[in-house]
C-alpha positions, 0 to 999 in steps of 0.5 A, spaced: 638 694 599 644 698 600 650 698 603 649 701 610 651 707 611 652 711 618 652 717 614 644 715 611 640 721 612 633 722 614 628 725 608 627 732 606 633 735 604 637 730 605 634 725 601 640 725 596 646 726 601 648 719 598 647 716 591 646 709 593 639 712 594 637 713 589 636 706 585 633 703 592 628 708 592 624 706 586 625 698 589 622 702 596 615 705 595 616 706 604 622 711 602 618 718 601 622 724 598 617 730 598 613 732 593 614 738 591 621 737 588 621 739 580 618 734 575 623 728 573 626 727 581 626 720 582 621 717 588 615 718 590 613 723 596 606 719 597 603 712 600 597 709 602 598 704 607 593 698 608 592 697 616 588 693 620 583 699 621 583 702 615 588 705 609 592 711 612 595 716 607 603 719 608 605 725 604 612 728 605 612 735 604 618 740 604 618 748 606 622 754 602 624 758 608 631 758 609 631 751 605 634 749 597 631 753 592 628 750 586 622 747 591 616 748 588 611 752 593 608 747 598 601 750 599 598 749 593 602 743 592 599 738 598 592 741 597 592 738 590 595 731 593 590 731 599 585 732 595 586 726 591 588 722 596 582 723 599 578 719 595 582 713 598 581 715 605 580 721 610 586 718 615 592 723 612 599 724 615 603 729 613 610 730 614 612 737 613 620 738 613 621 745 613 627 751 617 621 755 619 616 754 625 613 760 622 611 756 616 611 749 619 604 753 624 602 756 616 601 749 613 598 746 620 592 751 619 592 751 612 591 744 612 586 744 619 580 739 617 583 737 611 588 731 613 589 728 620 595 731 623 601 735 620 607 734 623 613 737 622 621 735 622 628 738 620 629 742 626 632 735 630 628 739 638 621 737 639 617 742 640 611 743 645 606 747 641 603 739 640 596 741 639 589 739 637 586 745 631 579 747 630 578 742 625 580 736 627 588 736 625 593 734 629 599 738 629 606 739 632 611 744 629 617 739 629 616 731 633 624 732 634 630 727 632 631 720 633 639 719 635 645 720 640 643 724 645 651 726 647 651 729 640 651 736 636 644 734 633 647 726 631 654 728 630 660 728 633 661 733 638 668 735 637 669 736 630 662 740 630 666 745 635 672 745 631 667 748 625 664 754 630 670 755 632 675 755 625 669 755 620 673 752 616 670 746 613 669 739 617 667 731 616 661 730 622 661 723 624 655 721 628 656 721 636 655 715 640 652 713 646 645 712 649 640 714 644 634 718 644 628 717 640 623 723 640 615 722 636 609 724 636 603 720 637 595 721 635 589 718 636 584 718 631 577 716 628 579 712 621 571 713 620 573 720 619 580 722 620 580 727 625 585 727 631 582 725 638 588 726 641 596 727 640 603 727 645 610 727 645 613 721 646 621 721 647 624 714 650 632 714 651 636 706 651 643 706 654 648 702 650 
C-alpha cells in the first residue's frame, strides 16, 4: 500500500495528482478511475461487488465540460459499460465526476431506467436537487465533499486567499478541525434495481 499522503486526492481528475497511485492501483480493484480516460490509462473505472443481498455495479465516469481534454465522450461510453454490466445485475451506481450541473442533470436523464442512481461529485458542495427520475433512477447533481469544514473546499484557507488575492502560484495544505462528511443515500429494490428512495446525508465530528 502506499505511503499515506495528506495531499491524496479523490477519484476523477485527480486520480494521478500522486504517482504512488499508480502501481497501488492494479493491486487495488475498489480504487476506480473513470472510464473514459483514452485506452492504455492504468486502473480500472468499473466493479461488481457481491453483498448480502445481491452483486452491485460501480462505474466511475468524468464529464468534458470545463474538465481535462483528451476525455473520450462519456455518453456513449457508460451506455456501452451498463449495458454489459447489466448482464451481471440491474443494481448500478454511477459516480459522475464533472464541473458542469448542466452535464451532470444530462447524464441523470440520459441514464434514467437504465441504472439505479447517478450521483455527481467534483464540485465539493452538496446539491438539493436529489430526486427520484421517471424510470426509477436515483439522482443527485453533486453528493458534496468529505473533509474540514473550516477550509477553502479541504485546503488551508490562507494560502487559498493568498492565490485570489496575488494570483500567483501557491501549495494548499488540507485545513484542520471538525470534519464534514456529506453522501448520499438510496433505497433500492435488488430485484430490479430501481430507486426507492433517496437522501442527503451530512454528519459533522469535532476534533
Amino acid at each position: 500500500m502506499p505511503k499515506q499522503n495528506p495531499r491524496l486526492k479523490h477519484s476523477g481528475d485527480h486520480i494521478w495528482d500522486q504517482k504512488e497511485i499508480v502501481p497501488f492501483m492494479q493491486e487495488e480493484p475498489r480504487l476506480l478511475r473513470p472510464i473514459n480516460y483514452p485506452e492504455g490509462a492504468p486502473g480500472q473505472g468499473t466493479l461488481v461487488l457481491q453483498t448480502k443481498k445481491c452483486k452491485v455495479g460501480v462505474i466511475n465516469l468524468q464529464g468534458r465540460t470545463f474538465m481535462k481534454e483528451g476525455m473520450e465522450n462519456p455518453f456513449p461510453a457508460v451506455l456501452k459499460c451498463v449495458t454489459e454490466m447489466r448482464e451481471e445485475t440491474p443494481v448500478i451506481f454511477v459516480d459522475f465526476h464533472a464541473e458542469a450541473t448542466s452535464e451532470k442533470v444530462a447524464m441523470g436523464w440520459h441514464l434514467d431506467g437504465l441504472v439505479s442512481a447517478v450521483v455527481g461529485t467534483h464540485t465539493h458542495v452538496p446539491t438539493a436537487d436529489e430526486r427520484i427520475l421517471p424510470k426509477g433512477t436515483a439522482f443527485q447533481s453533486d453528493a458534496g465533499m468529505c473533509g474540514p469544514m473550516d477550509s477553502v473546499i479541504g485546503s488551508q484557507i490562507e494560502p487559498v486567499l493568498n492565490r485570489f488575492y496575488t494570483a500567483l502560484p501557491t501549495k494548499f495544505g488540507v485545513g484542520r478541525g471538525a470534519v464534514r462528511v456529506n453522501g448520499t443515500l438510496v433505497t433500492l429494490d435488488p430485484a430490479t434495481g430501481k430507486a426507492t428512495s433517496i437522501e442527503r446525508v451530512a454528519r459533522t465530528w469535532h476534533e
